[in-house]
C-alpha positions as CSV (number, residue, x, y, z in Angstrom):
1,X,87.4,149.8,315.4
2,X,88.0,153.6,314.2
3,X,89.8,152.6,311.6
4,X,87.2,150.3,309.6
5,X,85.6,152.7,306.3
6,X,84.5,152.4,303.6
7,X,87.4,150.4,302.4
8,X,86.3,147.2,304.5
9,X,82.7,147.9,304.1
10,X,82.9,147.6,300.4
11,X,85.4,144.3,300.7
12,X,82.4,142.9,303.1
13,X,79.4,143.7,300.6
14,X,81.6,142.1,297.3
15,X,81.9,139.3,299.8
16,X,78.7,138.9,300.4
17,X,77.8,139.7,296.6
18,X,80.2,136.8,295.6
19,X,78.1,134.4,298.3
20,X,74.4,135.6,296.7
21,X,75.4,134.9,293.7
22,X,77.6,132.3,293.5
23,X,76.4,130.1,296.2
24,X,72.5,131.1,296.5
25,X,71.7,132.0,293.0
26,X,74.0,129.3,291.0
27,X,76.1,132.0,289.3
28,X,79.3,131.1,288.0
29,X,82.1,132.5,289.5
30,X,83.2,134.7,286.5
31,X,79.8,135.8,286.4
32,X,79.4,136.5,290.2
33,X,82.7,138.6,290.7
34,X,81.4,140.7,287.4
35,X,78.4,141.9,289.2
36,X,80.3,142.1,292.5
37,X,82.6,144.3,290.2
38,X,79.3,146.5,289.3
39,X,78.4,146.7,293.3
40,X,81.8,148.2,294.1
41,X,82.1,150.6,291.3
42,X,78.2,152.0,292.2
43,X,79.8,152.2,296.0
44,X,82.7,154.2,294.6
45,X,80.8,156.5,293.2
46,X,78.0,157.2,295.1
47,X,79.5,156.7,298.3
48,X,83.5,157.0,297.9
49,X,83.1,160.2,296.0
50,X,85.0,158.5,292.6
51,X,84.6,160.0,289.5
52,X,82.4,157.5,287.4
53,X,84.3,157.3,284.3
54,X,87.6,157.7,285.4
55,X,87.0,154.9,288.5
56,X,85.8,152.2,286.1
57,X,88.5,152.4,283.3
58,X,91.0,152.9,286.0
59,X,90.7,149.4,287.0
60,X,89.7,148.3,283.6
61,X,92.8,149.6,281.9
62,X,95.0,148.2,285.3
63,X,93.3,144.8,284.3
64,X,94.0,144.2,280.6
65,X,97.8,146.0,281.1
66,X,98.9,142.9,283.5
67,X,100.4,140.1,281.6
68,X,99.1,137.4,284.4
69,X,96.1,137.8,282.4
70,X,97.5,136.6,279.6
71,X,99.8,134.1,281.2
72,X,96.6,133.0,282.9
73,X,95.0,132.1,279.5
74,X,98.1,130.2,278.0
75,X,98.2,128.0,281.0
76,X,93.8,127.0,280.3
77,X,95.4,126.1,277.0
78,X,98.2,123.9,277.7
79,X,96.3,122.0,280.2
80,X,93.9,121.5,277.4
81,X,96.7,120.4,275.1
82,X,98.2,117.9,278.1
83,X,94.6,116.4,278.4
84,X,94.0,115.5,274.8
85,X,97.5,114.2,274.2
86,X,97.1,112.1,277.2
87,X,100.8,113.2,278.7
88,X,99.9,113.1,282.1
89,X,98.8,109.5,282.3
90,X,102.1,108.5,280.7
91,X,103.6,110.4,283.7
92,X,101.5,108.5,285.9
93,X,102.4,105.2,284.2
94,X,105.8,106.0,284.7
95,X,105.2,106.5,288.5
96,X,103.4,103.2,288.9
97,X,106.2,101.6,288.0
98,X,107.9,103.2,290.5
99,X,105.6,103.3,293.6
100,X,102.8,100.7,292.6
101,X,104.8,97.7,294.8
102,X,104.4,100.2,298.3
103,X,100.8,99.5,300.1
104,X,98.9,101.8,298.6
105,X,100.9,102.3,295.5
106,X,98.0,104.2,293.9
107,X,97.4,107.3,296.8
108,X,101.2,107.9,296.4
109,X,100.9,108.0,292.7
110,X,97.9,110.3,293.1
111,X,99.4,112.6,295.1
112,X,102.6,113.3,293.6
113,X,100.1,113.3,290.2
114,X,98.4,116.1,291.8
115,X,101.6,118.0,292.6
116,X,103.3,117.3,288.9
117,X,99.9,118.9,287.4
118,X,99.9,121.8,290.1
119,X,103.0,122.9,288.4
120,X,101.3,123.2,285.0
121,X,98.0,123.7,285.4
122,X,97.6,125.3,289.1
123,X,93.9,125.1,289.4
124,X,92.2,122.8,291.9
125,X,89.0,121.6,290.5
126,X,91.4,121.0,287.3
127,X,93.6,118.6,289.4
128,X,90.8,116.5,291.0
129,X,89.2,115.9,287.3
130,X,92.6,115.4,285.9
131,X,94.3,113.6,288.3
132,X,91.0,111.8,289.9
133,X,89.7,110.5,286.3
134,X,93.2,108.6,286.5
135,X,93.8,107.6,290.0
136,X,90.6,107.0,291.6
137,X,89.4,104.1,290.0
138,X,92.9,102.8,290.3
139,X,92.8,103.1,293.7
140,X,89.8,101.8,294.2
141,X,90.9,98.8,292.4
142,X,93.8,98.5,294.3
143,X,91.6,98.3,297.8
144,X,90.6,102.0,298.6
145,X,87.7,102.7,300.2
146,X,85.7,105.3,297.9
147,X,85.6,107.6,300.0
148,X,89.1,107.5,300.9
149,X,89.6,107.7,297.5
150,X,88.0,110.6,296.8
151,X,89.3,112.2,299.9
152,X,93.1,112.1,298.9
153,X,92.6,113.6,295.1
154,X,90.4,116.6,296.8
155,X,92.6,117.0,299.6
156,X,95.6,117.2,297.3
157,X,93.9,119.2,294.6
158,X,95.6,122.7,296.5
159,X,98.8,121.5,295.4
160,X,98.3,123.0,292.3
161,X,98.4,126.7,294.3
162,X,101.4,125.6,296.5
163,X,103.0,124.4,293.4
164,X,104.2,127.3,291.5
165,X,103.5,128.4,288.8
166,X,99.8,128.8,289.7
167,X,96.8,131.2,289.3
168,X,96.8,132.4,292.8
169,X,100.8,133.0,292.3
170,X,99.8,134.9,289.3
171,X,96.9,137.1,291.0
172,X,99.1,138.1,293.4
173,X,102.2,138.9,291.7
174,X,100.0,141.6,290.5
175,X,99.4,143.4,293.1
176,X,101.3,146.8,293.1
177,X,102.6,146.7,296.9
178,X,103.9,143.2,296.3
179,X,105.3,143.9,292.5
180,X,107.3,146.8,294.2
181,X,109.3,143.9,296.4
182,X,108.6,141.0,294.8
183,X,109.3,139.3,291.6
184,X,108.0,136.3,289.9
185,X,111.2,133.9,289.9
186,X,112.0,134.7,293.6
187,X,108.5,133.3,294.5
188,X,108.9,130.6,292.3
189,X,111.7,129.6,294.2
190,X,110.1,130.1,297.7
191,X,106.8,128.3,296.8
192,X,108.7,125.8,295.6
193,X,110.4,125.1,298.8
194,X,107.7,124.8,300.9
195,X,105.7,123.0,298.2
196,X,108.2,120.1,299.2
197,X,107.5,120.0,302.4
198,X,103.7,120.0,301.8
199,X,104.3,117.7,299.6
200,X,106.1,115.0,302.3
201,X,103.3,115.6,305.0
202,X,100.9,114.5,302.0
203,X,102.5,111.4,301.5
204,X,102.8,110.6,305.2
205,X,99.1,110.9,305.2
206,X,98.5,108.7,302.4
207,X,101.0,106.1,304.4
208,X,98.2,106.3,307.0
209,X,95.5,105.8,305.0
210,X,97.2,103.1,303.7
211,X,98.3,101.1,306.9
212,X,94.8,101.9,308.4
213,X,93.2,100.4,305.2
214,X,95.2,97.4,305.5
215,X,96.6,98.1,301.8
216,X,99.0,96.0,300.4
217,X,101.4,96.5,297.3
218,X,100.2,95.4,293.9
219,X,101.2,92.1,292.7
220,X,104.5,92.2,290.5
221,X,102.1,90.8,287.2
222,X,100.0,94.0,287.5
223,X,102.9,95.9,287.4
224,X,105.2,97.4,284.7
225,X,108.7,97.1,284.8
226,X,110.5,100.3,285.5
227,X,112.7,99.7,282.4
228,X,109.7,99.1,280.0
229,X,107.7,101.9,281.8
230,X,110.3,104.5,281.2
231,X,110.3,102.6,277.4
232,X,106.7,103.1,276.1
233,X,106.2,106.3,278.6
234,X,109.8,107.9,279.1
235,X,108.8,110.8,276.2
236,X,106.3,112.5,278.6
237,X,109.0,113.4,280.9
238,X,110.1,115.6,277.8
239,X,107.4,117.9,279.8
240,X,109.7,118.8,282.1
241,X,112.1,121.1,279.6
242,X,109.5,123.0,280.2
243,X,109.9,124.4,283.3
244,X,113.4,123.3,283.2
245,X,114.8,126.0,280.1
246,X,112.7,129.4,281.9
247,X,114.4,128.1,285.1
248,X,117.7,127.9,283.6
249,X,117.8,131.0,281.3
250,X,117.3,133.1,284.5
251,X,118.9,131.1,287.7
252,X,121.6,130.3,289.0
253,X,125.1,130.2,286.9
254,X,123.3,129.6,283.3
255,X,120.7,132.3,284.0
256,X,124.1,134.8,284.4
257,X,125.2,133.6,281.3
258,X,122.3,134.7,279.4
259,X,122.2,137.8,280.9
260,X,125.4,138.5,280.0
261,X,124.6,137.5,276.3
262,X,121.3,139.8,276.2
263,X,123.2,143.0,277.9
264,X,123.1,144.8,274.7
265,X,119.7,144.6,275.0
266,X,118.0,146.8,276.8
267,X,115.5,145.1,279.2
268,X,115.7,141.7,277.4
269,X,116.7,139.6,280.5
270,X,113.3,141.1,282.3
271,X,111.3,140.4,279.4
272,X,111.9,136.2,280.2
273,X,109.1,135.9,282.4
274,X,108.6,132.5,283.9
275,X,104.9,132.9,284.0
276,X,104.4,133.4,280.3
277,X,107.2,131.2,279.0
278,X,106.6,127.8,281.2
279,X,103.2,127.4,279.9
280,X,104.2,128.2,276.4
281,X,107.1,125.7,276.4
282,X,105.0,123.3,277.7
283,X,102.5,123.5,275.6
284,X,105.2,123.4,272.6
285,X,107.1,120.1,274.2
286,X,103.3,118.4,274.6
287,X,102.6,119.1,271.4
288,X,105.8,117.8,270.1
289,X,105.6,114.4,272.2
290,X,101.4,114.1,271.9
291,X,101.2,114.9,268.1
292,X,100.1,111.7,266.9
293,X,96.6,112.1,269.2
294,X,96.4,116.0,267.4
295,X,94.7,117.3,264.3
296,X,97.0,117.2,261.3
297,X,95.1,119.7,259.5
298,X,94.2,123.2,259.9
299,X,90.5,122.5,260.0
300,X,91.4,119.7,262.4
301,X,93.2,122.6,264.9
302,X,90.3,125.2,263.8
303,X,87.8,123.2,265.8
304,X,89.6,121.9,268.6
305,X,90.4,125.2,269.6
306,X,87.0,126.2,269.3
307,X,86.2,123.9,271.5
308,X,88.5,124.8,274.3
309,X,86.3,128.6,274.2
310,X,84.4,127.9,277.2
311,X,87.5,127.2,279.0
312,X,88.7,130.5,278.4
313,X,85.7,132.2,279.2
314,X,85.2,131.6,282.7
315,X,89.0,131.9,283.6
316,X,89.3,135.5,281.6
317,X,86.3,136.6,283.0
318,X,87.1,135.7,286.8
319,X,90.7,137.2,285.8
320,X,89.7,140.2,284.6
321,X,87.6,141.3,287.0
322,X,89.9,139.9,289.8
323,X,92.2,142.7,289.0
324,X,89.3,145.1,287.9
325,X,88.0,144.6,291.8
326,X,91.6,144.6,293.6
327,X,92.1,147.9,292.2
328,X,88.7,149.3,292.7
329,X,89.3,147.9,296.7
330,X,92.6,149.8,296.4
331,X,91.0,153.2,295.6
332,X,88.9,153.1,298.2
333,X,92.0,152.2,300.3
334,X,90.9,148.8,301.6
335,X,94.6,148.0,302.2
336,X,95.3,151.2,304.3
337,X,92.3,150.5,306.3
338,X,93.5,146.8,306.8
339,X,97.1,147.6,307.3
340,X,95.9,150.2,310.3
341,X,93.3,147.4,311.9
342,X,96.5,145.2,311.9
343,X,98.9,147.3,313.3
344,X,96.5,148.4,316.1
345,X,96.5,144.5,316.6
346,X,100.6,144.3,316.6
347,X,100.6,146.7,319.4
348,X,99.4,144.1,321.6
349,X,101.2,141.2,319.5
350,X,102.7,140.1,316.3
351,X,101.0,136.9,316.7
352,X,97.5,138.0,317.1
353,X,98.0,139.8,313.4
354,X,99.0,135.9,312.6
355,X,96.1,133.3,314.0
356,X,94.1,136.6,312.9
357,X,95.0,136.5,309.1
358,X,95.3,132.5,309.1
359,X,91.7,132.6,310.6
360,X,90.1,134.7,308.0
361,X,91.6,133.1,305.4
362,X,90.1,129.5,306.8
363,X,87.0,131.3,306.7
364,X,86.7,132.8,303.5
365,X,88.4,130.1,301.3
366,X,85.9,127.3,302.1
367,X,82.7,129.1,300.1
368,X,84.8,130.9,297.9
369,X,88.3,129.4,295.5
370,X,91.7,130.9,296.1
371,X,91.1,133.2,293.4
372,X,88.0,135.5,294.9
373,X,90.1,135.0,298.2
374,X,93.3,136.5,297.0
375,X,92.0,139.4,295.1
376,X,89.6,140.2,298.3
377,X,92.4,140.0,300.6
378,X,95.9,139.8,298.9
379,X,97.2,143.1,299.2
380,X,96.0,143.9,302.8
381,X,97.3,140.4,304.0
382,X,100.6,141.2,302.3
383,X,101.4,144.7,303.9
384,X,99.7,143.6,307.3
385,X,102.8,140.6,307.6
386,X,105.2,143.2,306.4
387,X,104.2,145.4,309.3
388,X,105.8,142.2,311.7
389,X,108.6,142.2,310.0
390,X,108.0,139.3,307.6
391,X,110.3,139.4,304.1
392,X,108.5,139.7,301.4
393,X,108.5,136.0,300.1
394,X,107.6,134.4,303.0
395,X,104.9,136.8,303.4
396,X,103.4,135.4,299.9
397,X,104.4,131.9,300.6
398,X,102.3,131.9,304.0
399,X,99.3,133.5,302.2
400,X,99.1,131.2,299.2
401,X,99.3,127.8,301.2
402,X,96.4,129.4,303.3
403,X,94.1,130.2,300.3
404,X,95.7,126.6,298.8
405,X,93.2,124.8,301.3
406,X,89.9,125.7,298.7
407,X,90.3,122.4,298.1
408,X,89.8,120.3,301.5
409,X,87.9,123.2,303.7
410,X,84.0,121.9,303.2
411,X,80.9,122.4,302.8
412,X,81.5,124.8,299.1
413,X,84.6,123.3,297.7
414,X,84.3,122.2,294.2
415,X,87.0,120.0,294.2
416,X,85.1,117.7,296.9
417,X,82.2,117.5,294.9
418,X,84.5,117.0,291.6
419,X,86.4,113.9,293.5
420,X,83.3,112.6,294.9
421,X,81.3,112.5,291.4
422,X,84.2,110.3,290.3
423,X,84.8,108.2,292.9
424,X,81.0,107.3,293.3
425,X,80.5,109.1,296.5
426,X,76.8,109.8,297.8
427,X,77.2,111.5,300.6
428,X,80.3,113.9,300.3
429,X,79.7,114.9,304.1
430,X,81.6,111.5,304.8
431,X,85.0,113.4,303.9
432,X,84.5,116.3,305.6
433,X,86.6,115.3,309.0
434,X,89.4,113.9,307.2
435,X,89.5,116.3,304.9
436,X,89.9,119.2,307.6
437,X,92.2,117.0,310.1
438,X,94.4,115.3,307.7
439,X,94.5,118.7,305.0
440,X,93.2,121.4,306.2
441,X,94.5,121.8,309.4
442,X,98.4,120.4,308.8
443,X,98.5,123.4,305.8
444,X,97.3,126.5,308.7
445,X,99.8,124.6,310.5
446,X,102.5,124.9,307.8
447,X,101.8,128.4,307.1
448,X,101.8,129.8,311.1
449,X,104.8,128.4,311.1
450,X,106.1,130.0,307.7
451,X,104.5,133.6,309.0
452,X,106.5,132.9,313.0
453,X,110.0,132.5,310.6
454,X,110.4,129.1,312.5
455,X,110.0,127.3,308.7
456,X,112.7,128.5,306.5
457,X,111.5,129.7,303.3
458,X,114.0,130.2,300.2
459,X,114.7,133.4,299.5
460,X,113.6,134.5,302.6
């Protein structure tokens, strides 16, 4: 097409920088999109006519200035803090009670599991090792196959993009042409809504599984009472104030109450970002209800936040240079290249700008994670659904459940390998069909129909 430059060109060769090293030279991720960074700021120069200085702390200074970074960082932390006080077993213990007497107790519990942590953690491979370490074996001892088992953690881990908040919600709440319509609590809102109904296909799946299985419900003896459940595991549900206080200093009846009370000052009420003050609330309510399995002392704290360093480094890195490369792609006008491919498409039909985007996105989440995926093609998938007439929410709702699929879209999906490792599974390729018929597919579904308006989204 005549309207493919240097824009595109440079999105295909960070694309395929991202694959070299990432996929044929073991790189990780942070360390991939870093030199994929390098590779479009030597194409900016030399080939976009950029200014060399001026191009690369452009998108440096864009980077460090946006406070998903940040918010990014404080969520690595309170999933750390979650994992060592153990919170989100008690959660699950409190769900057994609930659901272990339904055939296939354990594959419900899972995937709700997988949901509950999406909304605090929001990373994929993080669900499947969280979640899995707990449920697999469980539900293998409960009469799941293995590889079934294994299959409904993976397949679940994109919950924890659908689920808001998330790091893909984050990545592209930062992109200028979506910030300019867009803010974090209205997509909140809307992810959240469809979330559900992701959510309620999932369970119907594992309600197959089960019946095909021939599961039955665990025996009342190897079950907890709902009463003493709630007992010796009600305090995790502290967890939920949480999300619960951001939500309701800035929604709804309350959340005009306290903007009322913070009038006199100016800009306060913006300043109570959801992304920055869920984590750090929950986090502070973890802490409060885990501190018997925390350090007492400052040494104690010194090293255990030492030792969550790695953690940050990979994340901060693959943030950073997220942004660093979205804006680079923007100068070279990747998205105005995009948005004129896709409107020469909408001449012949809205729809074809549709299957095209929830194609591409198929494609390029499987060997890459929703991350690389949104920062490669966030902004240009955004103002390509505006151009149809899509509102602004649903436009990001649509994209994020696409990308959501990193987790169930084989051969190069962490999270298969992740679920497999724990389950025992040799030969991972035994997922792959259910994984794309039972996971993949139903979520293209889901968001073809968010992007046609025929699924309501809220907010919309």
């Amino acid at each position: 097409m005549q309207h493919i430059g240097i824009g595109i060109v440079s999105l295909l060769l960070y694309i395929g920088a991202i694959i070299l090293f990432n996929m044929v030279l073991k790189r990780k991720m942070g360390e991939a999109m870093m030199w994929s960074c390098i590779l479009l700021w030597i194409v900016g120069v030399f080939f976009g006519g950029k200014d060399p200085v001026k191009f690369g702390t452009d998108g440096i200074m864009y980077a460090i200035s946006q406070e998903v970074v940040y918010a990014g960082l404080a969520f690595v932390f309170m999933a750390y803090i979650m994992e060592r006080t153990g919170i989100i077993g008690r959660l699950v213990n409190i769900l057994n009670a609930f659901l272990g007497r339904l055939p296939g107790g354990a594959g419900y519990v899972a995937t709700i599991g997988c949901a509950l942590f999406g909304m605090v953690s929001g990373v994929a491979s993080a669900n499947t090792a969280a979640i899995g370490s707990v449920t697999i074996p469980w539900m293998k001892q409960t009469g799941w196959s293995k590889e079934r088992a294994a299959c409904v953690v993976a397949g679940n881990s994109g919950l924890g993009n659908v689920f808001p908040p998330s790091t893909t919600m984050l990545l592209f709440l930062a992109f200028d042409s979506v910030a300019k319509e867009l803010n974090g609590s209205q997509l909140y809102i809307g992810l959240m809504s469809v979330g559900i109904v992701a959510l309620i296909i999932r369970l119907g799946v594992v309600w197959y599984f089960a019946k095909k299985e021939g599961l039955k419900g665990l025996p009342s003896d190897q079950i907890q009472p709902i009463s003493k459940a709630l007992k010796e595991n009600g305090s995790a549900l502290i967890l939920f104030l949480g999300v619960a206080l951001p939500l309701l200093a800035t929604m709804g009846p309350t959340g005009e109450i306290v903007k009322a009370m913070m009038a006199p000052i100016k800009g306060g009420f913006k300043s109570i970002s959801l992304i920055l003050w869920i984590p750090m609330l929950i986090t502070f309510f973890s802490i409060l209800e885990g501190w018997k399995s925390l350090p007492h002392n400052l040494k104690g704290w010194h090293e255990m936040c030492k030792s969550t360093i790695d953690r940050f480094n990979e994340l901060g890195a693959i943030l950073i240079f997220a942004f660093v490369s979205s804006r680079m792609l923007t100068k070279l006008n990747l998205t105005k290249e995009f948005v004129a491919v896709f409107q020469e498409i909408a001449n012949y039909s809205p729809m074809l700008v549709i299957f095209s985007i929830a194609i591409i996105l198929t494609i390029m989440v499987g060997p890459f994670n929703s991350t690389a995926t949104t920062t490669a093609m966030g902004a240009a998938c955004y103002a390509a659904l505006r151009t149809i007439g899509l509102p602004p929410v649903a436009c990001a709702v649509a994209f994020i459940n696409l990308v959501s699929n990193q987790g169930c879209v084989p051969p190069n999906s962490a999270p298969i390998y992740i679920g497999c490792g724990i389950a025992g599974v040799e030969e991972p390729t035994k997922l792959f069909k259910e994984l794309v018929y039972f996971y993949a597919l139903p979520e293209v579904i889901l968001s073809i129909l968010v992007m046609m308006q025929v699924l309501p989204v809220a907010g919309a």
